[in-house]
C-alpha positions in Angstrom: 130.7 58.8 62.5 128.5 56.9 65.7 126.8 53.8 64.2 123.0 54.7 65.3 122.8 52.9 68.2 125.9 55.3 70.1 123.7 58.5 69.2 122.0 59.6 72.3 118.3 60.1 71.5 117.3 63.7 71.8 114.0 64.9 73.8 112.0 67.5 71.5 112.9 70.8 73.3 116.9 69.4 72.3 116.2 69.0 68.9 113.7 72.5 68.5 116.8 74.0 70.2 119.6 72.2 68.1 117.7 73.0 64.9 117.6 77.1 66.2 120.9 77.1 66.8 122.3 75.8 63.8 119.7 77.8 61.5 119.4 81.1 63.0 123.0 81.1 64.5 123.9 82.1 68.4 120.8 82.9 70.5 120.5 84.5 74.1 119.1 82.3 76.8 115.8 83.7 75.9 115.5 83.0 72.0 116.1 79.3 73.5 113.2 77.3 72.7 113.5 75.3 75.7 115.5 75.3 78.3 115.7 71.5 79.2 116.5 71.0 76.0 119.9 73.6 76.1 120.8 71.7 79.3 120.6 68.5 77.4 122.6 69.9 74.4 124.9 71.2 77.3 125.1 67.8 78.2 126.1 66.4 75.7 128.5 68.6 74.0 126.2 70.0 71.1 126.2 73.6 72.2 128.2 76.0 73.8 128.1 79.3 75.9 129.7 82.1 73.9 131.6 84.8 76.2 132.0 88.3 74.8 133.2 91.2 76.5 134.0 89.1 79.4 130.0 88.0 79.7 128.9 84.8 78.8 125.4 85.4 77.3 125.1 83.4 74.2 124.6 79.8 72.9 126.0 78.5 69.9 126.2 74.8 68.2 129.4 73.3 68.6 131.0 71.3 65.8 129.7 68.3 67.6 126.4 69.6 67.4 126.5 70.1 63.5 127.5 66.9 63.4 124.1 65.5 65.4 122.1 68.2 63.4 123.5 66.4 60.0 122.8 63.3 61.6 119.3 63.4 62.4 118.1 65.7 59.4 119.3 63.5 55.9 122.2 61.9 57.5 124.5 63.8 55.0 127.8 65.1 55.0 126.8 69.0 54.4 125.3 70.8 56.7 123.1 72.9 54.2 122.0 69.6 52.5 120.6 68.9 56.2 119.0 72.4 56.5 117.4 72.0 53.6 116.3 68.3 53.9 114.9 69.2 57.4 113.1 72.4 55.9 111.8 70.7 53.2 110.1 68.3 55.2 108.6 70.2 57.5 106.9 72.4 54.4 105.6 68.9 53.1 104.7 67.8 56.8 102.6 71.6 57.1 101.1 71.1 53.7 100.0 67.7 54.2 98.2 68.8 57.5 96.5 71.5 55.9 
């Protein structure tokens, strides 16, 4: 595992688009909440075009990008400890707000 200081930092539309693709699975380019932020996950390895039927017309997290997701959400070694940390958090966050 990258100490912290070998993670890339993420812009916001990277990480809103990492955590949709890990938590609601593959999404078309238009269920992408931001586009900047696919190219940067592009980048970097964190997501992938899927190809079906000979049509490339999905994204999808790559292992690599589980990895960052469990990273930046709990710094855990399961990915639905992460999902929930990150969940969790943005409930308190919400009700805090309110």
């Amino acid at each position: 595992m990258p100490t912290k200081q070998e993670w890339p930092v993420l812009n916001t539309g990277a990480i809103a688009t990492l955590v949709a693709l890990v938590e609601e699975g593959p999404l078309t380019p238009q269920e992408l909440p931001s586009k900047a932020g696919r190219t940067q996950l592009q980048t970097l390895g964190y997501c992938a075009i899927i190809v079906e039927d000979q049509v490339a017309h999905r994204y999808a997290a790559t292992a690599l990008g589980s990895i960052a997701y469990k990273y930046l959400f709990g710094n855990t070694d399961y990915l639905a400890e992460a999902i929930a940390y990150r969940q969790a958090n943005a409930l308190i966050s919400k009700m805090i707000r309110k």
